[in-house]
Every structure is written in C-alpha cells, then in structure tokens.
C-alpha positions in Angstrom: -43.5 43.6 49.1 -42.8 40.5 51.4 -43.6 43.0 54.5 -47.0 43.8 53.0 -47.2 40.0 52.3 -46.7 39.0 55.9 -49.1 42.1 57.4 -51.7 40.3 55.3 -51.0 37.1 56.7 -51.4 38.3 60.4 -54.8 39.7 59.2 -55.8 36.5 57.3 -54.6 34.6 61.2 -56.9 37.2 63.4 -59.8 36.4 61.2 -59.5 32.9 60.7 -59.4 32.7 64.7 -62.2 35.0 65.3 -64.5 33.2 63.2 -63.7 29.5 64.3 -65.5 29.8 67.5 -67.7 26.7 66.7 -65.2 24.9 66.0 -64.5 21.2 67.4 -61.2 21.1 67.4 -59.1 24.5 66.7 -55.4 23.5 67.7 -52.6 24.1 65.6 -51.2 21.3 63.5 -47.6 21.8 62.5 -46.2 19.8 59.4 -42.8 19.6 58.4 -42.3 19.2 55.0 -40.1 18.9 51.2 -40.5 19.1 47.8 -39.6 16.0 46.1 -38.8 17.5 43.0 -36.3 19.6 44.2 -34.9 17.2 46.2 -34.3 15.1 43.0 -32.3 18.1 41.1 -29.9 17.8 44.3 -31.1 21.1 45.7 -32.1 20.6 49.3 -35.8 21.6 50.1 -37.4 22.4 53.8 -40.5 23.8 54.8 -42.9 24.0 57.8 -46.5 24.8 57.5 -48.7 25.9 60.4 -52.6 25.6 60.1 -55.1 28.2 61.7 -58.2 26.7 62.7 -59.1 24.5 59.9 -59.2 26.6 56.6 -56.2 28.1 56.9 -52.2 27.5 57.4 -48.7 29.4 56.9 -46.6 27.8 55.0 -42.4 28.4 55.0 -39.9 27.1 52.8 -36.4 26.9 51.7 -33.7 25.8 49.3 -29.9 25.7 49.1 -27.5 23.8 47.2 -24.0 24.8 45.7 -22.2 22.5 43.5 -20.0 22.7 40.9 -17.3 21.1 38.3 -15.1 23.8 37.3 -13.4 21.5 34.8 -16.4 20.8 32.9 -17.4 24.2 33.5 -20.6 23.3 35.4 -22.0 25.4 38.5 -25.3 25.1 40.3 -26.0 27.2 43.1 -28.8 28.1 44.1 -30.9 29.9 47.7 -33.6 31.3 48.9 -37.5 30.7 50.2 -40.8 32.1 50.1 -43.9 32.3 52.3 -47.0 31.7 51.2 -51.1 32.3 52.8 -53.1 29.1 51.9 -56.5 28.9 51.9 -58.2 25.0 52.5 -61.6 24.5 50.9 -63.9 21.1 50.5 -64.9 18.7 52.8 -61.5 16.8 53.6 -59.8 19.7 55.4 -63.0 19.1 58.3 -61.8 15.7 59.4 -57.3 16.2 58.7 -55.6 19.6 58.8 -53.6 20.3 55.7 -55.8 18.3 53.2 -57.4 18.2 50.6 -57.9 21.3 47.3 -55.8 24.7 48.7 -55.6 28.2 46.8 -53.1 30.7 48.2 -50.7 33.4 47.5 -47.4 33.7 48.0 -44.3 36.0 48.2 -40.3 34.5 47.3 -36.6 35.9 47.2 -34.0 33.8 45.8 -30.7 34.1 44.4 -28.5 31.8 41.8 -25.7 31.0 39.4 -26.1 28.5 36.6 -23.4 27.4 34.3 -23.8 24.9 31.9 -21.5 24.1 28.9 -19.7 27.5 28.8 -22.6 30.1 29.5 -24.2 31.0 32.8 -26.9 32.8 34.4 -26.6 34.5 37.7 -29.1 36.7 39.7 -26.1 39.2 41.7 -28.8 40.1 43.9 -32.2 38.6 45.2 -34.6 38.1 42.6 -38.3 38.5 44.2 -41.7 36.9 43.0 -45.2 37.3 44.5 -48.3 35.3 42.6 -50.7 32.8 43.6 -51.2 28.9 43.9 -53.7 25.9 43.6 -53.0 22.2 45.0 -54.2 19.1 46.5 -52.9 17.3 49.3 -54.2 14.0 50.4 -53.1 11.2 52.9 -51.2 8.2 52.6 -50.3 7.5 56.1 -51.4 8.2 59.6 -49.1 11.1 59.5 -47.8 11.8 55.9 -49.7 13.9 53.3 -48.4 14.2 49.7 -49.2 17.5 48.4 -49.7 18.6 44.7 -49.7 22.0 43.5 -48.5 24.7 41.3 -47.6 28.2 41.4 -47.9 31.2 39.2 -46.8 34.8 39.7 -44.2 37.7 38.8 -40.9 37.6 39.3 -38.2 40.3 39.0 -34.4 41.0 39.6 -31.0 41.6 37.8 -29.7 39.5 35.4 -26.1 38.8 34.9 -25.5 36.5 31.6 -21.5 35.4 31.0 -19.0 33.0 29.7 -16.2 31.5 31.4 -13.0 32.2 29.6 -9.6 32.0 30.6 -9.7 31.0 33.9 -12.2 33.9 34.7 -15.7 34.9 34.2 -16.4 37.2 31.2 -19.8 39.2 31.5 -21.4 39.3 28.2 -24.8 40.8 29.1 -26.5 42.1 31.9 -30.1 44.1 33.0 -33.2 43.3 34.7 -35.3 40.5 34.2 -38.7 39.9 34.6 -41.3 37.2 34.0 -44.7 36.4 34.4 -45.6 32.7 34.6 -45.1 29.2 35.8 -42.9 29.7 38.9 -43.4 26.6 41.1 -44.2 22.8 40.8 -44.2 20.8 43.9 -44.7 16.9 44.3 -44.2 17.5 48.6 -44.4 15.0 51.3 -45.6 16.5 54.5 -45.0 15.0 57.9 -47.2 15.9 61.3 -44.3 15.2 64.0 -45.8 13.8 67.0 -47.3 10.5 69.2 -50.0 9.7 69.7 -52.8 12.5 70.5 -50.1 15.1 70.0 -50.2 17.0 66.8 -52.0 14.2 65.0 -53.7 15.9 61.7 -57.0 13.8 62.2 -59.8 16.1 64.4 -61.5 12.9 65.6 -58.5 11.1 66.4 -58.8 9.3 69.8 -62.1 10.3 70.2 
C-alpha cells in the first residue's frame, strides 16, 4: 500500500514540474515542522514538508514516545509516521509556499501500547491507515506558518487487549481491528529554515 502511495507521489512530482513552466519562481521550499497537539500529550512530533512548484508539496512525519509508571499501572508508548501528497489551492499559495486551504491523501504505519488503570491496548505489529485530508495554513511570521487540518481514512492491524495481573501481562482478547474515521487532528507550526533570500516561503521576497 505505502509503495503504491509513494509511486503516486513521484507521478504527482513529474507532473507538477512539467506543467509549472510559467512559473515565476519554481524552487523548492523546505519546512520543518510539529504538531502541537501531540507535542502536548508528551509524544514527540517531527515532520518535513517539501513543496513542488507552487501547488504541490510532500509532507513526512513522525512520532515516538515511551513512558510508563508501572506502579500505577500506566504505559504510553507509542511510534510510527506517515507520508502524505498535498495539494495547495486559492490564491495565497501564489505569493508563500505552504499556505493557505490544502486537500491531500495520505498513507501511515504506527505501532503502540496503552495501559491505563489496569487494561491495555497494544497493536503487536504495525497498524497501517491510508485516507485523505483538508487544512489551512496561514502565516504569523516571516518564516512560521501554523497549519490546521484534519484527516480521515482506514485503518487496520492486530489488536491485542490485556490486563496486568501478577506482575505479568494477561491477554484477555485479541484479533484484527479496523476502523474507518477520524484519524488525525493537527494544530502544526511550520518553520522555512533559512536567511535571508535562502529558502524564504515568500515568491516576491527581495524582489
């Protein structure tokens, strides 16, 4: 799936480069970039986003975190990314890359272990997702974005469910799960690394 995902995206890049001849300024921009959200459920968010031409970008990201309290029975661990295809429309994304309304669709793998008060979830293996996603991003410095959007898809992957008891971990239920829905909401700040001239998201800047 995620190799049909990024075979797309190389045709979605040779297009989107063909067909911005006229365009006044074609370089790539490269933000770096997290999701604030996660960032506040203490599970470390990175991402890097590359726009082609001006109507469309690659976009990367990752999590990781792994904490727990084993004598309160608590465990968080969670890791994984996705890649994701965006498409930029309106009349923003002329004058600063990475702005303004964006559709996409994306592709994920991620694996984790929840425990909360004596009963845990854990995906043993990668659970993978594919779907779509709609945002906005718009500036609030020279070279900061903030970028809001929300993703929706399938996801799919075994499923262990257990208790903790006597010192061990007792498996209570296990199988496949799947779901179709909600699967992302991101408050991100994006960052264009750079001085000056150099990789600054505004076309006319300088000029």
């Amino acid at each position: 799936m995620l190799a049909a995902l990024m075979a797309a995206i190389c045709s979605i890049s040779i297009n989107a480069t063909d067909v911005s001849t006229d365009c006044d300024d074609c370089r790539f921009r490269v933000a770096l970039k997290t999701n604030l959200l996660h960032d506040a459920l203490l599970t470390p968010d990175i991402g890097i986003e590359l726009s082609i031409a001006k109507r469309w970008s690659i976009s990367a990201e990752g999590v990781w975190a792994w904490w727990s309290n084993d004598s309160r029975h608590r465990y968080w661990r969670v890791y994984g990314g996705w890649i994701e295809a965006r498409r930029w429309l309106g009349n923003k994304t002329d004058n600063r890359a990475l702005t303004g309304h964006h559709v996409g669709i994306y592709g994920s793998a991620l694996s984790y272990d929840f425990e909360f008060g004596g009963k845990g979830w854990q995906s043993p293996s990668l659970t993978y997702g594919i779907g779509a996603s709609y945002g906005y991003s718009f500036r609030i410095a020279p070279r900061l974005n903030l970028d809001l959007s929300l993703r929706a898809g399938y996801s799919a992957g075994k499923l262990i469910k257990y208790r903790p008891q006597c010192g061990t971990y007792v498996c209570y239920e296990h199988g496949w799960h799947r779901y179709f829905g909600l699967t992302g909401v991101e408050v991100t700040l994006v960052w264009f690394p750079g001085k000056r001239k150099a990789n600054h998201p505004e076309y006319s800047y300088g000029l």
